[in-house]
Backbone as CSV, one residue per row, in Angstrom:
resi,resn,N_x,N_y,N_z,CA_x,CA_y,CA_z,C_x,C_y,C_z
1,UNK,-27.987,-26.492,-32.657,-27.828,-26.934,-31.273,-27.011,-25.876,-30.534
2,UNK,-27.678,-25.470,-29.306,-26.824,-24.330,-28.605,-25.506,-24.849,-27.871
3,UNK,-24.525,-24.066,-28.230,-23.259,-24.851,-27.235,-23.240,-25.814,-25.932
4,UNK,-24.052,-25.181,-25.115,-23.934,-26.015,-23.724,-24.518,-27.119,-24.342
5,UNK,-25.562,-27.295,-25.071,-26.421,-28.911,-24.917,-25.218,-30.054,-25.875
6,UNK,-24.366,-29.113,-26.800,-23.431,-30.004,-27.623,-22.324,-30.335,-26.452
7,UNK,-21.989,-29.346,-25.654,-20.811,-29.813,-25.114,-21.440,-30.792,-24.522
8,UNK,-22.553,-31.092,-23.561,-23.243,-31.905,-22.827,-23.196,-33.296,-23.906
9,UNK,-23.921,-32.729,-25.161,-24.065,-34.838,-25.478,-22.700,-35.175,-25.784
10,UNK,-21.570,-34.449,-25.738,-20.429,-35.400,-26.037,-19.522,-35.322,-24.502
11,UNK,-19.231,-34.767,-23.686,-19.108,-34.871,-22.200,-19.946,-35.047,-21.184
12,UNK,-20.965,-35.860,-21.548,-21.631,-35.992,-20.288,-21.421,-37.358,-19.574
13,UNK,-20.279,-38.172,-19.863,-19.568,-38.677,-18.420,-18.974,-37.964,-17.629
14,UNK,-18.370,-36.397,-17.975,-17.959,-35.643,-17.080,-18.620,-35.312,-16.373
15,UNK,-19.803,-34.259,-17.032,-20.897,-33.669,-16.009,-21.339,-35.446,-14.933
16,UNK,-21.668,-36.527,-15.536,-22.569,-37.338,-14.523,-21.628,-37.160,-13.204
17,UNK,-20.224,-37.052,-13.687,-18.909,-37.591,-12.807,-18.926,-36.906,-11.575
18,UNK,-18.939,-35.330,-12.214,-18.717,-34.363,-11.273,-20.261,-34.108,-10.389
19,UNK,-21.217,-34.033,-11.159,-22.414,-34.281,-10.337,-22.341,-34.726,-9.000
20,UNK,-22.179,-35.971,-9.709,-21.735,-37.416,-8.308,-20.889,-36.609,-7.368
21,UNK,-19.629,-36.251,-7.470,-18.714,-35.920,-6.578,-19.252,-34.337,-6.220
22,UNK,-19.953,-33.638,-6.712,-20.548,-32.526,-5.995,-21.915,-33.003,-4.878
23,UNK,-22.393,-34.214,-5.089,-23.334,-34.413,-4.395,-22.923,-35.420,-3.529
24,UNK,-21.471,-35.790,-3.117,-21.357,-36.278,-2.109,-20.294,-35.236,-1.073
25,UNK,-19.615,-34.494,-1.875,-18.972,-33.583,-1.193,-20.207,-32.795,-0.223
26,UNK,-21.722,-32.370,-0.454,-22.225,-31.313,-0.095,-22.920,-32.214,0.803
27,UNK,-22.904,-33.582,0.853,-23.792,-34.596,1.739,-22.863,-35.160,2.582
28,UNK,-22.406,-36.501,2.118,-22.048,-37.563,2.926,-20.634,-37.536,3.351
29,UNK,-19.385,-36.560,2.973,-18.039,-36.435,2.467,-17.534,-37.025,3.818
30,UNK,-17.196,-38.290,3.525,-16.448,-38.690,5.018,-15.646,-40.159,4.238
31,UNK,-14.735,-40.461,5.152,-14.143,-41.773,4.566,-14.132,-42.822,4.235
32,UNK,-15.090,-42.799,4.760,-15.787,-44.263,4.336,-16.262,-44.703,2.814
33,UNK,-17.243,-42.968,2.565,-17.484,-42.835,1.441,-16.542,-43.013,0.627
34,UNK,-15.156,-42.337,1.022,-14.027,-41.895,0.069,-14.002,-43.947,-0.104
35,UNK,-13.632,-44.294,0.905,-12.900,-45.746,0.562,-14.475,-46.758,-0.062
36,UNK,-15.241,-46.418,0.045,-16.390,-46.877,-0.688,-16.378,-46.795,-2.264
37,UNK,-15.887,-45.352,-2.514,-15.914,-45.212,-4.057,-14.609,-45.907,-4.680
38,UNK,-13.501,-46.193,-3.768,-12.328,-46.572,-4.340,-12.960,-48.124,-4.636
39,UNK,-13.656,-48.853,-3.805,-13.563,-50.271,-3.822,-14.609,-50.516,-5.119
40,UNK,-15.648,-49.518,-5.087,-16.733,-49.841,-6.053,-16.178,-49.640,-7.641
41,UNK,-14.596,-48.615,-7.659,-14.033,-48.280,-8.981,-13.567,-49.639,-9.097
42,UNK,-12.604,-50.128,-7.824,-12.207,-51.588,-8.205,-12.805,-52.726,-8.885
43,UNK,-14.411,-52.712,-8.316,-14.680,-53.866,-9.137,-15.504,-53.270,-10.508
44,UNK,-15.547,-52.148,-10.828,-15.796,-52.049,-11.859,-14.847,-52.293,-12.926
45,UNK,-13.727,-51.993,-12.682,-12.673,-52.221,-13.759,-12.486,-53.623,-13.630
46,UNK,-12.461,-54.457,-12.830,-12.332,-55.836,-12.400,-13.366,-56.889,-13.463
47,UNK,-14.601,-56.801,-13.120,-15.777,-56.983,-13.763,-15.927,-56.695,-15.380
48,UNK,-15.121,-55.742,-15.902,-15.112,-55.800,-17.123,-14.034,-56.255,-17.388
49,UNK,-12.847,-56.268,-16.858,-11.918,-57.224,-17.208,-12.291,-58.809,-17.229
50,UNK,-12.676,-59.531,-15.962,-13.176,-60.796,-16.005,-14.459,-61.381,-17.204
51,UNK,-15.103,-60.186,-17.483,-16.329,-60.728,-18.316,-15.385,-60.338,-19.878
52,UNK,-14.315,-59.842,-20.245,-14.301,-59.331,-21.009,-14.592,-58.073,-22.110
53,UNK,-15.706,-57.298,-21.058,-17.062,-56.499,-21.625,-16.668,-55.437,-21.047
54,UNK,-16.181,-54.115,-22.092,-15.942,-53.249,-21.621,-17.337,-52.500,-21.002
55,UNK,-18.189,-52.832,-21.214,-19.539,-51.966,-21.078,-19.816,-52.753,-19.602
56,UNK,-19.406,-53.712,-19.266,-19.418,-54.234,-18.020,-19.163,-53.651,-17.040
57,UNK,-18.515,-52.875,-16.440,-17.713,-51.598,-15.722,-19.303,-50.689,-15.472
58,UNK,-19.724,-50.416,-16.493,-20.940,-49.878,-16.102,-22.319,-50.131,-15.392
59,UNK,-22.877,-51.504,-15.884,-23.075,-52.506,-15.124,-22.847,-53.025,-13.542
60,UNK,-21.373,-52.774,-13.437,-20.886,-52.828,-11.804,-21.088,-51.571,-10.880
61,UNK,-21.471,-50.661,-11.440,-21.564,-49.280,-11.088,-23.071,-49.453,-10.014
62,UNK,-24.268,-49.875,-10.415,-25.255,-50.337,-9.461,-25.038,-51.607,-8.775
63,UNK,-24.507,-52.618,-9.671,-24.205,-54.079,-8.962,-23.560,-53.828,-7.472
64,UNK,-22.555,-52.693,-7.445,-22.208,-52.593,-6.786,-22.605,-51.756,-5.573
65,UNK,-23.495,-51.450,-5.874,-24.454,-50.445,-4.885,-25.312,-51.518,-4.053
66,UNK,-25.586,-52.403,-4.900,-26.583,-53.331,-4.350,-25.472,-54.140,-3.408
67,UNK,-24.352,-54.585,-3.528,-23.753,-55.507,-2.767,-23.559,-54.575,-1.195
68,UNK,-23.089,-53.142,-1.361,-23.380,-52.413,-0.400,-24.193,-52.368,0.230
69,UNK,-25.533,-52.433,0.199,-26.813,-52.130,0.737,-26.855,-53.074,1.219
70,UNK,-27.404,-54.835,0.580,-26.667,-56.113,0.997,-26.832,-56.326,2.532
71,UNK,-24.917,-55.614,2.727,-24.058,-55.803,3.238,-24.440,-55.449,4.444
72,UNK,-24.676,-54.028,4.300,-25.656,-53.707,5.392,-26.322,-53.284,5.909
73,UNK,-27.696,-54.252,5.593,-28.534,-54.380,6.002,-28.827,-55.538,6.546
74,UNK,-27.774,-56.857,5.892,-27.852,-57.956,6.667,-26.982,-57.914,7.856
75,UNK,-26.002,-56.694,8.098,-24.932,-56.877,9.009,-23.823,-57.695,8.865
76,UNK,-23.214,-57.674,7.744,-22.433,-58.664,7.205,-21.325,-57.683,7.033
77,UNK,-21.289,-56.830,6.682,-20.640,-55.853,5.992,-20.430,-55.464,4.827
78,UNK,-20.187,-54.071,4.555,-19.892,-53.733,2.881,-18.462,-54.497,2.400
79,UNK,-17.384,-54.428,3.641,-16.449,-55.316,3.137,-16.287,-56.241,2.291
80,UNK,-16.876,-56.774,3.696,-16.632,-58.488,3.541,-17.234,-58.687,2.122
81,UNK,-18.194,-58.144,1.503,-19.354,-58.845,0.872,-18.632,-57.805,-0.481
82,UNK,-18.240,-56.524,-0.731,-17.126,-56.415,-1.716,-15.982,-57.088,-2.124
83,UNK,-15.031,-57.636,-0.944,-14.555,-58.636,-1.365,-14.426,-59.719,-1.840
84,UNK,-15.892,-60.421,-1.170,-16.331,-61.706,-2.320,-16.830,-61.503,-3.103
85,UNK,-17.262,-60.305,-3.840,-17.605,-59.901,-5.352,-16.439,-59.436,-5.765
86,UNK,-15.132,-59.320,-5.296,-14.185,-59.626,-6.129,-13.319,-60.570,-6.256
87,UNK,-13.531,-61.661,-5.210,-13.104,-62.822,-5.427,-13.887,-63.807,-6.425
88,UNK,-14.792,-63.382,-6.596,-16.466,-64.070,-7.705,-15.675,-63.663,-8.808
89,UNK,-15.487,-62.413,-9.401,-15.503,-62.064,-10.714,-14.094,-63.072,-10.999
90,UNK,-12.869,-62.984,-10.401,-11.824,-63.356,-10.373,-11.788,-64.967,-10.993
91,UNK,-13.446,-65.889,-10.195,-13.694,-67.312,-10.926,-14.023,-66.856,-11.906
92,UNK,-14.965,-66.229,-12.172,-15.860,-66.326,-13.355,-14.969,-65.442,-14.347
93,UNK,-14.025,-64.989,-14.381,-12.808,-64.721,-14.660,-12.363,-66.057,-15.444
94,UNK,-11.292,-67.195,-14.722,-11.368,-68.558,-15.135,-12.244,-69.181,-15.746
95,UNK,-13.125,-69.155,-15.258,-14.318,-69.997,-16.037,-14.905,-69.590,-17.242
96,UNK,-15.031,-68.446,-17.399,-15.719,-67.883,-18.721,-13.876,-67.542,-19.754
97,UNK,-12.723,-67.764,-19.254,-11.592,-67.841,-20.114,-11.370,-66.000,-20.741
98,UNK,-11.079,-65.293,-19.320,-11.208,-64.026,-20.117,-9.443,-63.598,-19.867
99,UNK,-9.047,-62.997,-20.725,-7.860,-62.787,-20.738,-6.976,-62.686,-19.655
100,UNK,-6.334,-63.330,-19.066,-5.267,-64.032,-17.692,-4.980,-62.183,-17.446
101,UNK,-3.666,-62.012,-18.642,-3.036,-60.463,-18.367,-3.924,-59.138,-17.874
102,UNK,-5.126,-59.020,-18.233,-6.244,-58.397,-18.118,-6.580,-58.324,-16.578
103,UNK,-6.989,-59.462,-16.996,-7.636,-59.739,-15.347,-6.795,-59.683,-13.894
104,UNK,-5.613,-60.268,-14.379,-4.601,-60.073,-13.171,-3.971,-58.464,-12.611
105,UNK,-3.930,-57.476,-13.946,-4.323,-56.468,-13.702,-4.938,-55.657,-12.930
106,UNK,-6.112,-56.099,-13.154,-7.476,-55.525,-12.648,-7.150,-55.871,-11.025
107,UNK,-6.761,-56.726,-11.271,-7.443,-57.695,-9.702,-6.197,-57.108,-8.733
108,UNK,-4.720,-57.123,-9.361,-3.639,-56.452,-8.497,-3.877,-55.278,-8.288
109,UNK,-4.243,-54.072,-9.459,-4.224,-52.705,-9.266,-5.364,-52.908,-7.910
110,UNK,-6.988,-53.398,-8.493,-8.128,-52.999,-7.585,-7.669,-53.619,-5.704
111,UNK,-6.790,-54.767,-6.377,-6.198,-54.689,-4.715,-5.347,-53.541,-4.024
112,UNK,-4.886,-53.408,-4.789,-3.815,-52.174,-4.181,-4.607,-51.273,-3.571
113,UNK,-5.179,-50.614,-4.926,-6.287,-49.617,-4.572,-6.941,-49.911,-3.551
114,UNK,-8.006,-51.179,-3.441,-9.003,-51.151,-1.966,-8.404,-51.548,-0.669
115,UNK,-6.885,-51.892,-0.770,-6.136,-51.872,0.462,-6.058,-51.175,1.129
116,UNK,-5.344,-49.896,0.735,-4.980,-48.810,0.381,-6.120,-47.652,1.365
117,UNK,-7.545,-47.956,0.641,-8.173,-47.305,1.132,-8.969,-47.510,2.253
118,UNK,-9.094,-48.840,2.566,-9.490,-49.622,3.424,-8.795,-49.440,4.950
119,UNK,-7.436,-49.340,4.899,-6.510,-49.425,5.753,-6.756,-47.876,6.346
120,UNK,-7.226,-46.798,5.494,-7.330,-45.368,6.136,-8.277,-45.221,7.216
121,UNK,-9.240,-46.268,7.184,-10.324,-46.587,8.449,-9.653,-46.838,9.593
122,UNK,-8.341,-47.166,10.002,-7.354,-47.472,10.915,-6.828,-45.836,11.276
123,UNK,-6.789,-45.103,10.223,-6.274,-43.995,10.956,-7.445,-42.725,11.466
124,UNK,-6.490,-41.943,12.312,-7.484,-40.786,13.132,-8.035,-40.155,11.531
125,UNK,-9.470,-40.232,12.215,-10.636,-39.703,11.393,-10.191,-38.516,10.546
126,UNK,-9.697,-37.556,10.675,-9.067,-36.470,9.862,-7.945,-36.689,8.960
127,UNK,-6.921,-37.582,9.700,-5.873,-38.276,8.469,-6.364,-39.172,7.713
128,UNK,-7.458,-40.328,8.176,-7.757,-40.812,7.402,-8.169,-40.228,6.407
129,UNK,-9.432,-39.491,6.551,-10.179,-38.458,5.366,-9.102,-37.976,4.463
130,UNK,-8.055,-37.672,4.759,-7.172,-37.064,3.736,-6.036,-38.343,3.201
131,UNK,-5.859,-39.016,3.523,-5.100,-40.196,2.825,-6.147,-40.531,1.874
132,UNK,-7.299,-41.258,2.566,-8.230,-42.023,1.592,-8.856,-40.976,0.352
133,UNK,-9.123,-39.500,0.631,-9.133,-38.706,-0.114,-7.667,-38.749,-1.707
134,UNK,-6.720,-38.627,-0.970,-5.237,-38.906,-2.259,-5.526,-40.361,-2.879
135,UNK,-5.984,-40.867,-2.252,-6.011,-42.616,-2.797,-6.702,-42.567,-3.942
136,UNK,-8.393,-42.000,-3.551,-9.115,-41.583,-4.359,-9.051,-40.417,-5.338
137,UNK,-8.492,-39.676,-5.552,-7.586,-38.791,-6.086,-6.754,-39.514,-7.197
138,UNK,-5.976,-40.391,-6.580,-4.553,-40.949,-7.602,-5.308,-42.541,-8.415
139,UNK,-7.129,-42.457,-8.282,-6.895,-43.922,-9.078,-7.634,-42.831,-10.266
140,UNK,-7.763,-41.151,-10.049,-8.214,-40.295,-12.100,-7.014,-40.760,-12.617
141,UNK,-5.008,-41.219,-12.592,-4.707,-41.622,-12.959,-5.001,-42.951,-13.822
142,UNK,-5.337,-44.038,-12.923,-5.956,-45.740,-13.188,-6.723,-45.011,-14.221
143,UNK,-7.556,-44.187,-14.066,-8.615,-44.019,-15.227,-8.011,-43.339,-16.310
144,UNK,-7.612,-42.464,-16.411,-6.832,-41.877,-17.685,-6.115,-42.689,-18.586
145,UNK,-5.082,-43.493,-17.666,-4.290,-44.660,-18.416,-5.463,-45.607,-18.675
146,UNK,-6.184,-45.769,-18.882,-7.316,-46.705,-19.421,-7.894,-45.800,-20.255
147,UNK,-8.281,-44.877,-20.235,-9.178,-43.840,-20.831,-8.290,-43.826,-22.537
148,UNK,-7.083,-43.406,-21.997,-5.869,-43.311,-23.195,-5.606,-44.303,-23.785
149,UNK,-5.705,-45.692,-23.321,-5.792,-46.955,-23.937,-6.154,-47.219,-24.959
150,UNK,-7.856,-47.134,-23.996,-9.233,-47.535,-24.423,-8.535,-49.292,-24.218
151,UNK,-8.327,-49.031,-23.136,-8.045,-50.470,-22.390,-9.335,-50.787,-21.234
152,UNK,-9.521,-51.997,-21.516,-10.446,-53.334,-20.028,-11.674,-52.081,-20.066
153,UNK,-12.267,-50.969,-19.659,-13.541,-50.392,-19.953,-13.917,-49.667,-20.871
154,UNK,-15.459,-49.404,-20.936,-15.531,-47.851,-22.013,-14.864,-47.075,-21.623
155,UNK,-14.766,-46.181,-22.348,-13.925,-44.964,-22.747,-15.316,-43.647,-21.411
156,UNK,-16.309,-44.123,-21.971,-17.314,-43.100,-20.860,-17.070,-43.610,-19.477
157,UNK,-17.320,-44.417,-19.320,-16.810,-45.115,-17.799,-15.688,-44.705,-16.973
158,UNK,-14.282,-44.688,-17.572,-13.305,-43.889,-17.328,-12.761,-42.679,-17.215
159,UNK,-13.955,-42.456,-18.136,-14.387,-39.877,-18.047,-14.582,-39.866,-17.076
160,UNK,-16.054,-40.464,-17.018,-16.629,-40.084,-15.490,-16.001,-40.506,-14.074
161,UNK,-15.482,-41.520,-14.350,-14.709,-42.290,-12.812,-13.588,-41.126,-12.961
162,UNK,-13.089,-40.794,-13.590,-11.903,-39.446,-13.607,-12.266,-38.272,-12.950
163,UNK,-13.868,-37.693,-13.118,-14.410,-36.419,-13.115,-15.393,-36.896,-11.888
164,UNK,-15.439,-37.991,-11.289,-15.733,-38.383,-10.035,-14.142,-38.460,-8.814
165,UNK,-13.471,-39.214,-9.538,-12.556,-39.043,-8.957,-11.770,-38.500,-8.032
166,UNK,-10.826,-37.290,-9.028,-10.450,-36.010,-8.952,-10.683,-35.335,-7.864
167,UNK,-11.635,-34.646,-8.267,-12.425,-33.545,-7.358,-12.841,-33.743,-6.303
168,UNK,-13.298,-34.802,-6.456,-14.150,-35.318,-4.481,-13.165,-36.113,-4.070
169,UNK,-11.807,-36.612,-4.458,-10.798,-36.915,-3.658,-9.961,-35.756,-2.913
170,UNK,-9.993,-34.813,-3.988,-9.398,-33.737,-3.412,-9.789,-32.665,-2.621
171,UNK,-11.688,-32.444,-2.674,-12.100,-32.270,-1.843,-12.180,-32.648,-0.539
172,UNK,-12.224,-34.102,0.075,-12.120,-34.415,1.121,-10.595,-34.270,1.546
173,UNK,-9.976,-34.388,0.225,-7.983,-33.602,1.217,-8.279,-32.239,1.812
174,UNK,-9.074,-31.451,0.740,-9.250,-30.481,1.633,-10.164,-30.034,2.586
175,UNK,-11.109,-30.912,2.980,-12.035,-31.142,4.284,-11.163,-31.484,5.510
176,UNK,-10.204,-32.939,5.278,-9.719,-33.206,6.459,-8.621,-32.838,6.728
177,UNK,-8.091,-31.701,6.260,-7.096,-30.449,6.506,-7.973,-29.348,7.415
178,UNK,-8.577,-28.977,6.406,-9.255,-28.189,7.331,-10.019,-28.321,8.739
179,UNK,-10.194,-29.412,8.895,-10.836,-29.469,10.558,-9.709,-29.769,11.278
């Protein structure tokens, strides 16, 4: 096996990661996006906390695309309609009896986090871009400390949300500096 294809089958949550964040940096790179990817990390870690299923996290990765689209296209919003998919997991959380400490976790950090980034839509378009950019930036932390765990998701889930992260958070710091 030639080097690149080995490094590939054992890092390729990195490459998917950075992919992702090279193909939104060269497209869509604006804040919304930035606070889009923070809320969609939220309920991924959320979602596998509530179901118990670390492989769940992955799973939320389209679920959550779809609640976006959803959102609007009915005119409802991506918000609103992210938030009650994380107020959902949070029952079914209770109801399916998945670990209290876990879940409360999930549900405080992913609040913080989609507050956080949510609230940068309030500021001028260029600060925002660069706050919500650090936000998104500081949850490759959230992922590492999980990654290092091998806590609430896979271990691939948390590469790539790292190597998504990172880079296209810090890219848009340095987009909305620069204009």
């Amino acid at each position: 096996m030639n080097p690149a294809s080995s490094w590939l089958s054992r890092r390729w949550p990195t490459a998917a990661g950075l992919a992702a964040a090279i193909a939104v940096l060269v497209t869509v790179a604006d804040r919304e996006t930035a606070v889009t990817c923070v809320w969609v990390a939220a309920l991924c870690y959320l979602a596998a906390a509530a179901l118990d299923r670390p492989w769940m996290a992955w799973v939320a990765v389209p679920a959550g695309s779809v609640v976006i689209a959803v959102g609007e296209i009915t005119g409802v919003g991506r918000w609103v309609l992210l938030g009650a998919a994380a107020a959902m997991l949070v029952v079914v959380a209770v109801v399916v009896g998945a670990p209290r400490r876990q879940v409360s976790a999930q549900f405080v950090g992913g609040t913080v986090y989609a507050g956080l980034a949510l609230a940068t839509l309030a500021l001028a378009p260029d600060a925002g871009l660069v706050v919500a950019g650090l936000v998104l930036a500081s949850h490759a932390v959230w992922d590492a400390v999980h990654h290092r765990r091998r806590a609430v998701v896979s271990r691939s889930l948390a590469e790539a949300c790292m190597a998504l992260d990172l880079p296209l958070g810090l890219g848009l710091v340095v987009l909305g500096l620069a204009t």
